[in-house]
C-alpha positions as CSV (number, residue, x, y, z in Angstrom):
1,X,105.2,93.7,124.9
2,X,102.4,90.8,125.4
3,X,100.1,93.6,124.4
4,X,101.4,94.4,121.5
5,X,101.3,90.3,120.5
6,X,98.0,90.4,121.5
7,X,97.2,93.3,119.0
8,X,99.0,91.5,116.2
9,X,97.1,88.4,116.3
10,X,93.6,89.9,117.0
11,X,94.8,92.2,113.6
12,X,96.1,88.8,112.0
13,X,92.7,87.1,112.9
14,X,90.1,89.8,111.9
15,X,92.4,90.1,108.7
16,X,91.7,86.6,107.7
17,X,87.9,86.7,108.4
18,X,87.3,89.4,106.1
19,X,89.6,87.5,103.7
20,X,87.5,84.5,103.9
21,X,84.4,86.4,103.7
22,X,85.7,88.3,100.9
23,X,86.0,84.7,99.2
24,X,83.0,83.9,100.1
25,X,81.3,86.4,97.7
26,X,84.0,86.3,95.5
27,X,82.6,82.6,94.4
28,X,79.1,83.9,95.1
29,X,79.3,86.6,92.7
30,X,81.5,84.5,89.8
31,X,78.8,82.2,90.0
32,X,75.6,84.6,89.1
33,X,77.9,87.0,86.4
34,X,79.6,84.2,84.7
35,X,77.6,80.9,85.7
36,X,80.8,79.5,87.3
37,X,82.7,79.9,90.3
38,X,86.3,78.6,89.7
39,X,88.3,81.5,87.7
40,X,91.9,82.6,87.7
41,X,90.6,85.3,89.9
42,X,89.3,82.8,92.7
43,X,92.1,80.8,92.2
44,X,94.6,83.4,93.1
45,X,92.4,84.8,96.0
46,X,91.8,81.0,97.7
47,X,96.0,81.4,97.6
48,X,96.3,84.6,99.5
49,X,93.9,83.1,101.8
50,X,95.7,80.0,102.3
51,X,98.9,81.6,102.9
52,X,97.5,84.1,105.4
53,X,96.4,81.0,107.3
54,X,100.0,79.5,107.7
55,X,101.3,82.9,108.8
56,X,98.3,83.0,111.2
57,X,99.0,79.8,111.9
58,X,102.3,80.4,112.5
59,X,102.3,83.7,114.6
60,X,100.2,81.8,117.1
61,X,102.2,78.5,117.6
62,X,105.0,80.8,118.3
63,X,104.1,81.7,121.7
C-alpha cells in the first residue's frame, strides 16, 4: 500500500511539472503570436495549475 502512495504522488508531482512547463510556453508563445501574454486561454490554464497544486498539496499533507 505505501507503494502505491508513493506512485500516486511521484504521478501527482511529474503531473504538475509538465503543467507548469506547459504554462510556461503557453505565455511564451501568447506573447510572440499575439504580442501579449494574458488571454482567456492563460487565464483558464494558470487555474488548472493552481488547483492541481492544492490537490498536490493536499495528497501530501495527508500522510
Amino acid at each position: 500500500m505505501a507503494q502505491d502512495d508513493a506512485a500516486v504522488k511521484t504521478a501527482l508531482i511529474i503531473m504538475y511539472v509538465i503543467g507548469v512547463v506547459c504554462l510556461g510556453i503557453t505565455f511564451f508563445l501568447l506573447d510572440k503570436v499575439n504580442g501579449k501574454w494574458f488571454t482567456k486561454f492563460s487565464v483558464g490554464l494558470a487555474g488548472v495549475i493552481l488547483v492541481m497544486g492544492i490537490i498536490l498539496v493536499n495528497v501530501i499533507n495527508l500522510n
